[in-house]
C-alpha positions as CSV (number, residue, x, y, z in Angstrom):
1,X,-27.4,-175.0,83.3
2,X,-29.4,-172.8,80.4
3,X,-31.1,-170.0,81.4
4,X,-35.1,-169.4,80.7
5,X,-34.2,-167.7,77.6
6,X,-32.1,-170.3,76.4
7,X,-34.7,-172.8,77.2
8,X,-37.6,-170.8,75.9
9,X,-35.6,-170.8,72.7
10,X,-34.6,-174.3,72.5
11,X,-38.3,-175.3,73.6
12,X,-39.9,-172.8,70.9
13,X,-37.8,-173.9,68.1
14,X,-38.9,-177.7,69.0
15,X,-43.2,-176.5,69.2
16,X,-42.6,-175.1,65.8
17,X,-41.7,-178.5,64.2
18,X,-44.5,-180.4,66.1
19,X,-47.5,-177.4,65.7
20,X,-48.1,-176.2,62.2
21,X,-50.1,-173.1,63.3
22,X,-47.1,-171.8,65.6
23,X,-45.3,-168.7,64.8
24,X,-42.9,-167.2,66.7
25,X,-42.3,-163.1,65.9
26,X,-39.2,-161.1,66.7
27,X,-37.8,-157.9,67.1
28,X,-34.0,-158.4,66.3
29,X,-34.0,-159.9,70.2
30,X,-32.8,-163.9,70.3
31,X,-32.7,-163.7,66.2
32,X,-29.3,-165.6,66.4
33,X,-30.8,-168.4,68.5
34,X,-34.0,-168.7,66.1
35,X,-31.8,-169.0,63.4
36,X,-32.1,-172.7,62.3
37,X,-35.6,-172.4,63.1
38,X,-35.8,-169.7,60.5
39,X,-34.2,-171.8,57.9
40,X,-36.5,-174.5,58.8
41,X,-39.7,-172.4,59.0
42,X,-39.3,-169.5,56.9
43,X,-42.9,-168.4,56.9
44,X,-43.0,-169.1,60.5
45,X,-40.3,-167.1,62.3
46,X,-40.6,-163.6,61.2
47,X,-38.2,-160.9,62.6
48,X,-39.4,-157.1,61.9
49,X,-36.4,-155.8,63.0
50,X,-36.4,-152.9,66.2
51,X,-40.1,-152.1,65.6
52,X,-42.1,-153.3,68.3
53,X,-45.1,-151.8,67.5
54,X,-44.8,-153.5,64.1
55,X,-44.1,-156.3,66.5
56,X,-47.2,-156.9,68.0
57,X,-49.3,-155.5,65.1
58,X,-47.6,-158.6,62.8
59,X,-48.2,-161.1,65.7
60,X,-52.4,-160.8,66.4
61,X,-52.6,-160.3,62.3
62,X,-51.1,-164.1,62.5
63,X,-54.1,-164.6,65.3
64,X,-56.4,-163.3,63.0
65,X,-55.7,-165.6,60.5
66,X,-56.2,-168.6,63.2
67,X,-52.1,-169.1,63.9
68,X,-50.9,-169.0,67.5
69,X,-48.1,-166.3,67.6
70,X,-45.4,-166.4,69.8
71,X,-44.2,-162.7,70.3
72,X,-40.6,-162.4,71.9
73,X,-38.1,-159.1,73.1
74,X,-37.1,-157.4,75.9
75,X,-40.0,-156.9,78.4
76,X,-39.5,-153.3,78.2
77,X,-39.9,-153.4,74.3
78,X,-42.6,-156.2,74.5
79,X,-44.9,-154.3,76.9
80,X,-43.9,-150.8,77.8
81,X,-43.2,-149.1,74.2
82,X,-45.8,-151.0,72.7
83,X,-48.5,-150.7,75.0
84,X,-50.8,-149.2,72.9
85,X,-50.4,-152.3,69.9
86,X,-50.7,-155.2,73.2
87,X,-54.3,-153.0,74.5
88,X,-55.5,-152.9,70.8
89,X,-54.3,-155.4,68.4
90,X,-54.6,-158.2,70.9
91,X,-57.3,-157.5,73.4
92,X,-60.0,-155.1,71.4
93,X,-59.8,-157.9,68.7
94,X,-60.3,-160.7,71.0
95,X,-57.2,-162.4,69.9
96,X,-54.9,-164.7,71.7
97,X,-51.5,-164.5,71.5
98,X,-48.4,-165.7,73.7
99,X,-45.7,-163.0,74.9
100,X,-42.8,-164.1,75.9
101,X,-40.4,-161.5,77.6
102,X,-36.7,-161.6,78.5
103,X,-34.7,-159.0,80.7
104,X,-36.8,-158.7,83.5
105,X,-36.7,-155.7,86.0
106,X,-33.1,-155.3,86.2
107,X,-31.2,-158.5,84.3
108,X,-29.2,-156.1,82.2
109,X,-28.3,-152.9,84.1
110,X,-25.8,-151.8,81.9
111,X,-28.3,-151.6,79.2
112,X,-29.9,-148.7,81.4
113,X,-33.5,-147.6,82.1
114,X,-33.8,-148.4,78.8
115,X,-33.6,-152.2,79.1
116,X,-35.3,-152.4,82.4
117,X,-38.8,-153.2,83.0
118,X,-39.8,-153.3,86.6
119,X,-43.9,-152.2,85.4
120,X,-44.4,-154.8,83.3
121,X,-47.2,-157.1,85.7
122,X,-48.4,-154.0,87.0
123,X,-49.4,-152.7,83.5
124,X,-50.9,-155.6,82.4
125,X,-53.1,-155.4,85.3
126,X,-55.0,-152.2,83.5
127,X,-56.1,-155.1,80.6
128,X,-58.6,-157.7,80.9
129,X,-58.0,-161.7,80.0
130,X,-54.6,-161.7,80.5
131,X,-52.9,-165.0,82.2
132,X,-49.0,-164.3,83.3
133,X,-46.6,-166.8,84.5
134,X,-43.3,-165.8,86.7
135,X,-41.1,-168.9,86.2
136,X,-38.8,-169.3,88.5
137,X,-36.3,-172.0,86.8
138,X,-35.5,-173.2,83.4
139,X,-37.9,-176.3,83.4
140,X,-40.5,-174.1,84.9
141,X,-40.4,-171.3,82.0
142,X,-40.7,-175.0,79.4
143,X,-43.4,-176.2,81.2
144,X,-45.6,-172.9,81.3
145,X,-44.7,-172.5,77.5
146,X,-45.9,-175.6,76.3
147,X,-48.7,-174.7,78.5
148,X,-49.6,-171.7,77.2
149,X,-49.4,-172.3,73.4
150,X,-51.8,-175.2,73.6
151,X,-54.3,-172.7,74.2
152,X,-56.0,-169.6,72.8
153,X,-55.9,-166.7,75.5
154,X,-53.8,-164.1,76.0
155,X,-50.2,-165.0,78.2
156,X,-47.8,-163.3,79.2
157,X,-44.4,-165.1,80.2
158,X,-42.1,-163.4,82.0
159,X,-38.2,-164.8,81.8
160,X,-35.7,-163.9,83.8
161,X,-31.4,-164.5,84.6
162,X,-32.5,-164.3,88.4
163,X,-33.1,-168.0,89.0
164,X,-34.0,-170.6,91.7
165,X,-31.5,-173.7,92.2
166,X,-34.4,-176.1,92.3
167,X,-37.7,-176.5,90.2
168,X,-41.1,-177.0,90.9
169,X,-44.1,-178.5,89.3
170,X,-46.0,-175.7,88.1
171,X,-48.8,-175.2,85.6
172,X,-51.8,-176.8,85.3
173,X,-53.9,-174.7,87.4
174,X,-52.0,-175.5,90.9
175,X,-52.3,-172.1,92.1
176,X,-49.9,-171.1,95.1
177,X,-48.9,-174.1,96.6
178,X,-47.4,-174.0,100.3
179,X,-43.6,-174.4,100.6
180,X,-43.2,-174.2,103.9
181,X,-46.0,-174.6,106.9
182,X,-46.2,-172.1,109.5
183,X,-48.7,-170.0,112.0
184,X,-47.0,-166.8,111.9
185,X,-48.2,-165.1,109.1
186,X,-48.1,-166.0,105.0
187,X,-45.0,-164.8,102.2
188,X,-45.8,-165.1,98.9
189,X,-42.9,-165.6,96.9
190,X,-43.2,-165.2,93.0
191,X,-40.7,-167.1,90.7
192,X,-37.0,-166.7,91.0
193,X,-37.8,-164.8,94.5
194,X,-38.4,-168.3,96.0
195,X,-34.9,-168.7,97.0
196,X,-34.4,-165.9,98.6
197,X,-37.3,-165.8,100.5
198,X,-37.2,-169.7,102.1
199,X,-33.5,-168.3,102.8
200,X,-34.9,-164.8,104.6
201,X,-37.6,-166.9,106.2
202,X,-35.6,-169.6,108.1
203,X,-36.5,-170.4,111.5
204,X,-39.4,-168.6,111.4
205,X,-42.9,-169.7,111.8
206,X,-44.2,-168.4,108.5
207,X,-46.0,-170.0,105.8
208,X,-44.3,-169.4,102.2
209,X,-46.2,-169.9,99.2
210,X,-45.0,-170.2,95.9
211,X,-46.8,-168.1,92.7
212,X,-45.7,-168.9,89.5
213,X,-48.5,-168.0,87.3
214,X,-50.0,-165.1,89.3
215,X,-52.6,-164.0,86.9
216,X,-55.2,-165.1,87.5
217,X,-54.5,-164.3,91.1
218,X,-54.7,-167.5,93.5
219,X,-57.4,-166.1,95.6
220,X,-58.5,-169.7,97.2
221,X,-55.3,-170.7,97.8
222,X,-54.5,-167.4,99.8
223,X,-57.2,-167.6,102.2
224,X,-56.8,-171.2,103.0
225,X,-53.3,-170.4,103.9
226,X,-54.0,-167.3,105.8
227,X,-57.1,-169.4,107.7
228,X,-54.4,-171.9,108.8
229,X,-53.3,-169.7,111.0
230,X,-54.4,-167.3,113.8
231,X,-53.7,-164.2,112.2
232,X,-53.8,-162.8,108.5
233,X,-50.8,-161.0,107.9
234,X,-49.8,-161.5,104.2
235,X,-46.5,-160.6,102.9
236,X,-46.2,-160.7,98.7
237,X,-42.4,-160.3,97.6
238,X,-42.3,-160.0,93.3
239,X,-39.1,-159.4,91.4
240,X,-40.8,-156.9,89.8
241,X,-42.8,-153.3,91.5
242,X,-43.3,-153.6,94.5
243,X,-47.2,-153.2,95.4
244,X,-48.5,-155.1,92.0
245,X,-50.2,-157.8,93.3
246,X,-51.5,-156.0,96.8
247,X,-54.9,-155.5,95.3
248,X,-55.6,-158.9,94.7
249,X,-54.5,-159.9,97.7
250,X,-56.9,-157.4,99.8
251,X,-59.8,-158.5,97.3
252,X,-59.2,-162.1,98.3
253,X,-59.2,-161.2,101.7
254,X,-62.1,-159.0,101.7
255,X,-64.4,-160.6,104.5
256,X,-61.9,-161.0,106.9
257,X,-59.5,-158.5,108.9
258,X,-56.2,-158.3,107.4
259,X,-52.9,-156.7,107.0
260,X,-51.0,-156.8,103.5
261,X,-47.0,-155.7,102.7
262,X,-45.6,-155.6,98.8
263,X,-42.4,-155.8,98.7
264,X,-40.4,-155.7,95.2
265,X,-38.6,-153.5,93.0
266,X,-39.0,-149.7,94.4
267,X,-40.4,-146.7,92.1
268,X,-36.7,-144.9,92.4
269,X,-34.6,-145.5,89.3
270,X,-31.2,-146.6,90.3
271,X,-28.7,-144.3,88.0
272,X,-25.4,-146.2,88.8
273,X,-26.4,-149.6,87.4
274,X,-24.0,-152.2,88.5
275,X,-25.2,-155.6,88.4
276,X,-28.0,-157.8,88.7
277,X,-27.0,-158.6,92.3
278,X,-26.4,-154.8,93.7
279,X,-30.4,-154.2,92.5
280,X,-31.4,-157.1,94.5
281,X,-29.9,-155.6,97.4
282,X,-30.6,-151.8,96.4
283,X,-34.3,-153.3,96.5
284,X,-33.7,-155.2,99.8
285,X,-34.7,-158.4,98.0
286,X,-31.9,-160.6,98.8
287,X,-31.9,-162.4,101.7
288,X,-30.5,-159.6,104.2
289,X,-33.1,-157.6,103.4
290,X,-35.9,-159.5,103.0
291,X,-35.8,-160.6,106.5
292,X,-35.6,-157.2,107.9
293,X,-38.7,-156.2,106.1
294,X,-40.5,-159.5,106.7
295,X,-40.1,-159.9,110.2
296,X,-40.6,-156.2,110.8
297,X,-43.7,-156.6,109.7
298,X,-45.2,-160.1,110.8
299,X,-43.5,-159.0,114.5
300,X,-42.1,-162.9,114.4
């Protein structure tokens, strides 16, 4: 099977031949798989080379002009070094703009601290009019993308290697639909942590919910799971910081007693990379450790 990044490729390169106004901007990151879309669309794939500021900057100058720029690199060089450009150039200019990330939190460890990018959501948060979708499969990341560059807003797509075995139907405003039905407490699981969250969570009465596009934060759907149930115990497990989403939770829950746990990818930095699996675990986010944590904490 492709990965996201393969698909977001292969799906990109087919929007540009069916949308005139697409562009899709690069920063040496995927070049090699854009090329026969660059020889196709010359004036439409752009690659500035490893300047991300010049990155963003050349992507809402597009949106300016009335195109609908897709912006693609590591997450790390798509949001955290260019933070300032995504704050400005986008959002102070009211210009929409799609930002499609690869890389994740921990997807390349060998790369090093350099290549990770566990504060991506969590930064984004300090914006305003940002949407951001957590695909948790290959068809998932298409459909989000062709959702997102019908529009005009501001999205943020985060791709990852980390991947559920099975997709979903996502988009479309469905919020966080319910998995699995239980009285025991609610799990949020965002994107590829589905898996190993229905896997942490077996046997237990819990209901799991699944958040793919978790800004704007599914504040309905969150309450009518947690009033299902006798208790509100919330449990939000994100493959990226842990804690990012806890404050929308609480503000969704605000008129009625409640108990929230993040779980995610710690604060620490990990020096001794290994591989994609070890930080799952280092994290407790694979299945082992999830449990622990979750039933720990929802005393089921």
């Amino acid at each position: 099977m492709d990965t996201m990044r393969d698909r977001f490729i292969a799906t990109a390169s087919q929007l540009l031949d069916e949308q005139p106004r697409l562009a899709v901007v690069l920063a040496d990151i995927s070049a090699d798989g854009f090329a026969p879309a660059r020889r196709a669309h010359p004036d439409r794939v752009i690659n500035v080379g490893i300047r991300e500021q010049l990155l963003i900057g050349a992507g809402a100058g597009m949106a300016l002009t009335g195109m609908r720029p897709i912006v693609h690199t590591f997450a790390s060089f798509l949001v955290e070094r260019p933070f300032e450009q995504v704050k400005l150039d986008f959002g102070h200019q009211e210009v929409g703009g799609v930002l499609v990330s690869a890389g994740g939190s921990y997807d390349w460890p060998a790369g090093g601290f350099t290549h990770m990018a566990p504060g991506d959501v969590a930064l984004l948060d300090t914006l305003d009019g940002w949407t951001v979708h957590v695909p948790g499969h290959p068809d998932e990341a298409e459909a989000l993308l062709r959702e997102a560059v019908d529009g005009d807003d501001r999205v943020y797509v985060r791709l990852s290697l980390q991947e559920n075995r099975t997709a979903r139907a996502v988009g479309g405003g469905a919020g966080f639909p319910v998995v699995r039905e239980g009285r025991g407490g609610t799990v949020v699981a965002v994107g590829p942590m589905l898996d190993n969250v229905l896997a942490a969570t077996e046997g237990l009465d819990v209901n799991v919910l699944y958040a793919t596009t978790v800004r704007p934060f599914d504040a309905a759907g969150l309450r009518r799971a947690v009033d299902a149930g006798p208790g509100a115990d919330v449990v939000i497990v994100e493959p990226y910081l842990a804690g990012t989403s806890t404050t929308a939770a609480n503000e969704a829950l605000a008129e009625v007693p409640h108990r929230v746990l993040g779980l995610g990818v710690g604060r620490a930095e990990l020096r001794r990379y290994g591989g994609m699996d070890e930080h799952l675990v280092a994290h407790g986010l694979d299945p082992r450790g999830l449990r622990e944590r979750i039933t720990g904490f929802l005393r089921t």
